[in-house]
N, C-alpha and C positions, 0 to 999 in steps of 0.2 A: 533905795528910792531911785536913783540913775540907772540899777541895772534894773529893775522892770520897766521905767518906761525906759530904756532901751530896746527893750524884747519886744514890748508892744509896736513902737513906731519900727521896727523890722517887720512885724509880723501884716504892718497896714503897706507895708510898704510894695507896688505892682512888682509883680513880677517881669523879668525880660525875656526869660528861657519863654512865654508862651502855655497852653495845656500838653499835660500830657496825652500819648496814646498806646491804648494798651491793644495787644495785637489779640484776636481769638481766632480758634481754630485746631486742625490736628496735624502737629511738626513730625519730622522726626520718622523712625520705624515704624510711628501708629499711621501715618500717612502711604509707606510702602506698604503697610500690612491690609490697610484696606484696600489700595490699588488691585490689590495680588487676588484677593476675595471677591472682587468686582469681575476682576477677566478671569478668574477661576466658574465661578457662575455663568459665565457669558457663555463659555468653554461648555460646562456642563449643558446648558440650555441647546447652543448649536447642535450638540453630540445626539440629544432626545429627542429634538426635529426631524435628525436626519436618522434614526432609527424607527421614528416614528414613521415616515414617508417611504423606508423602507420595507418595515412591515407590510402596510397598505400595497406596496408593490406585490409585495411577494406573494401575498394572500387573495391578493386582486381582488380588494375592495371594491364596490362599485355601488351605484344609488339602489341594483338591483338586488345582489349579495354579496355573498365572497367566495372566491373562487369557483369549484363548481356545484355550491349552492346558491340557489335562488330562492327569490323570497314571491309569492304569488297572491292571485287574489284567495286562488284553492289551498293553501298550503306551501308546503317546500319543496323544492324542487331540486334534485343529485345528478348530475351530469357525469359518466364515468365511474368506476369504480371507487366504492366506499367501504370503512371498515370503522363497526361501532364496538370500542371496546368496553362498555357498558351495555345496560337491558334495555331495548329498546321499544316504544308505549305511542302505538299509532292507530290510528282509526282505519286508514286503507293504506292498503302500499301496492302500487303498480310503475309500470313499466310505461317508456314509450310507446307510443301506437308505432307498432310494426317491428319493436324490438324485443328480445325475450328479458325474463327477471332471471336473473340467477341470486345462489345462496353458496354461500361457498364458509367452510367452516373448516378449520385444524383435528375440530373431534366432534362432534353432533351437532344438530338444528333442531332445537326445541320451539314448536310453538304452542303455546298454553291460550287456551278459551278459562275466561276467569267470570266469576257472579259479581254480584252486587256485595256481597260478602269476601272476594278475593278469593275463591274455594276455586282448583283446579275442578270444571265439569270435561273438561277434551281436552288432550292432549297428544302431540304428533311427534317421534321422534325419531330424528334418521341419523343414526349413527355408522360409525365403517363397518361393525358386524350387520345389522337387522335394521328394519325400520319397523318401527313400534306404533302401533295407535290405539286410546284408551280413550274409551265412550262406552254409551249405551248403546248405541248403535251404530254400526259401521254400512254405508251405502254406495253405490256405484250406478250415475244415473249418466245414459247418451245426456247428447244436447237437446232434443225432445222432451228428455224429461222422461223417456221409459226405465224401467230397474232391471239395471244389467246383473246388480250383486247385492247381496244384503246381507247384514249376520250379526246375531243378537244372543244375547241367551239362551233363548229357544229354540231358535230356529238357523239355517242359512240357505238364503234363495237363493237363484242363479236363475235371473229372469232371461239368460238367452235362448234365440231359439236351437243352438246347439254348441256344448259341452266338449272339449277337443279335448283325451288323456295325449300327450307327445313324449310319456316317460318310458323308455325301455323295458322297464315291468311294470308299466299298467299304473292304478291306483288301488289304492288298499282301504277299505270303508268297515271300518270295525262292527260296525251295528247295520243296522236296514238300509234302503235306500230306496226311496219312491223316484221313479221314473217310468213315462208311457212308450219311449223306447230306447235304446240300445245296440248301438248300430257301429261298424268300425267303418273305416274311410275305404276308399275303392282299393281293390285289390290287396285289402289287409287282411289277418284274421280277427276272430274277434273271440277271445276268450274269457268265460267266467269258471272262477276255481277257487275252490277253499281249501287251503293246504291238511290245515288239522281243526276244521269242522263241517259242521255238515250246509251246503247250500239247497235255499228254500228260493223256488220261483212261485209267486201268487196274486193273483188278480181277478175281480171277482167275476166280469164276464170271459176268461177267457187268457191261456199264455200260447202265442205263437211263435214258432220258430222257425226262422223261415234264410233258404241258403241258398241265393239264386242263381250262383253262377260255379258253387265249389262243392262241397261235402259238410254233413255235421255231425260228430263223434261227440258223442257222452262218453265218457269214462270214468270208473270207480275203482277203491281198491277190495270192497267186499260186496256190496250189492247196487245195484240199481233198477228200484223202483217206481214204474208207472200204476198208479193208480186213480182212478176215476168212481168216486162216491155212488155218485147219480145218473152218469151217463155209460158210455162206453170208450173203449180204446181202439183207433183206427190204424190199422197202418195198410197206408193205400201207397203202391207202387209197382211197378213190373213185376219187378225181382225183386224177392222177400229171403235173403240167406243168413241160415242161423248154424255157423259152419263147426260151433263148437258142442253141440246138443249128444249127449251120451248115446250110446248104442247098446241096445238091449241085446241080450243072448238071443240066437238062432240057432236052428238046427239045419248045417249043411246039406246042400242037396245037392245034386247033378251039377250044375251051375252056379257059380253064386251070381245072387242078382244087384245090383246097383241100382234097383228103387227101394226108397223104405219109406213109410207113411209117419209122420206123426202123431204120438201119444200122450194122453194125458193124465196124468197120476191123479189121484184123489187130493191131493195136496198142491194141486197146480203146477207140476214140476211136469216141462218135457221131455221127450226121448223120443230117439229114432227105433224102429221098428222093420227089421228087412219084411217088405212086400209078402204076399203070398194071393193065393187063388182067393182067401179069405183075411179077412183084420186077427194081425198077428201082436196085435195091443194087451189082449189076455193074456197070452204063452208069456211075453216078458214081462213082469212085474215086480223081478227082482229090483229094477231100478227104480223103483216106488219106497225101498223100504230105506 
């Protein structure tokens, strides 16, 4: 009974110490350690600004574009020399007024004309051996708008008014060739020749051949033939010499003479004939058989 109510009147009894207080917070390592995470982020943030304002430098950002693209009302705009190392998918591509476009490529420049379906219909391509072009139709028009070249399947024009060969041996046309003339440049020759067949000249009013300031030599290796269906064969000139035309047997006389007449075989073949007082065409006729 005295020791509870001793505990009690202790327990009622003020205190002198005052309250306690209790401290909160982070002591200690956990205080250095977040210090250190604090200016470590500070550190990294500084570091990204300044790389960040960097880059913008270097790229020369600008409200317009970057570096030497621009950004327009038309489109984009490339100042200098560029290199896409991907496929590149544009509506128009041109150059400055006054300046040229080039294409510049390690190994070809392809450009593809595509459908509605992505199906190559034309295709252009310039490689270091050949430049290639695949369509239906291949055309070459002045600034006018006239047809200089054309070539299809069927056909190929050459709307100019004149065709220039400047190769050393000519050109070579496996099959026909329609043209209304034929002409070599001044002071040229001008030759047609078929090695191993035979050449046909045909037009229907008429083939002239005409050598106005030189000579013109036909040459064969077994025949050459003039022929004329319906009309006849002219040969109009001064001097008409036919220096290789056989010589029919004579019968020496006093003299021999240095006129002889031309004859003519039943087969169209001729021969010379020495003169006489009379036609000495009969007497040879060995050269008919």
């Amino acid at each position: 009974m005295p020791q509870e109510q001793y505990t009690h009147h202790r327990s009622t009894m003020p205190s002198s110490e005052g309250p306690q207080v209790y401290k909160v917070g982070i002591y200690g390592w956990r205080k250095r350690c977040l210090y250190f995470f604090v200016l470590l982020l500070m550190i990294l943030i500084l570091v990204n600004l300044a790389m960040t304002i960097w880059i913008l430098k270097v790229m020369n950002f600008t409200i317009d574009g970057m570096g030497n693209l621009r950004i327009t009302d038309k489109g984009l705009k490339l100042e200098g020399d560029s290199e896409f190392l991907q496929p590149l998918y544009a509506k128009e591509i041109q150059s400055q007024p006054g300046n040229a476009l080039y294409f510049k490529s390690a190994r070809n420049v392809t450009v593809n004309i595509l459908n509605d379906q992505t199906k190559v219909l034309t295709q252009l391509i310039t490689g270091p051996k050949a430049v290639e072009a695949y369509g239906k139709k291949f055309e070459v028009k002045t600034v006018s708008g006239k047809l200089l070249f054309s070539a299809d399947n069927n056909e190929v024009v050459v709307g100019a008014e004149r065709l220039r060969v400047l190769g050393a041996e000519g050109t070579v046309f496996p099959k026909s060739i329609e043209t209304p003339n034929v002409r070599a440049d001044p002071f040229k020759e001008l030759r047609l020749e078929s090695p191993t067949r035979s050449l046909v000249m045909e037009a229907p009013k008429g083939v002239e051949i005409n050598a106005e300031a030189g000579n013109m030599e036909a040459t064969c290796r077994t025949e050459l033939r003039l022929e004329s269906k319906d009309g006849e064969i002219k040969l109009d000139a001064a001097k008409i010499q036919l220096p290789r035309l056989p010589h029919g047997s004579y019968t020496p006389t006093g003299t021999r003479q240095k006129v002889f007449e031309i004859c003519v075989c039943a087969n169209g073949r001729l021969f010379l004939s020495q003169a006489g007082t009379g036609s000495t065409c009969q007497i040879n006729t060995s050269v008919c058989l």
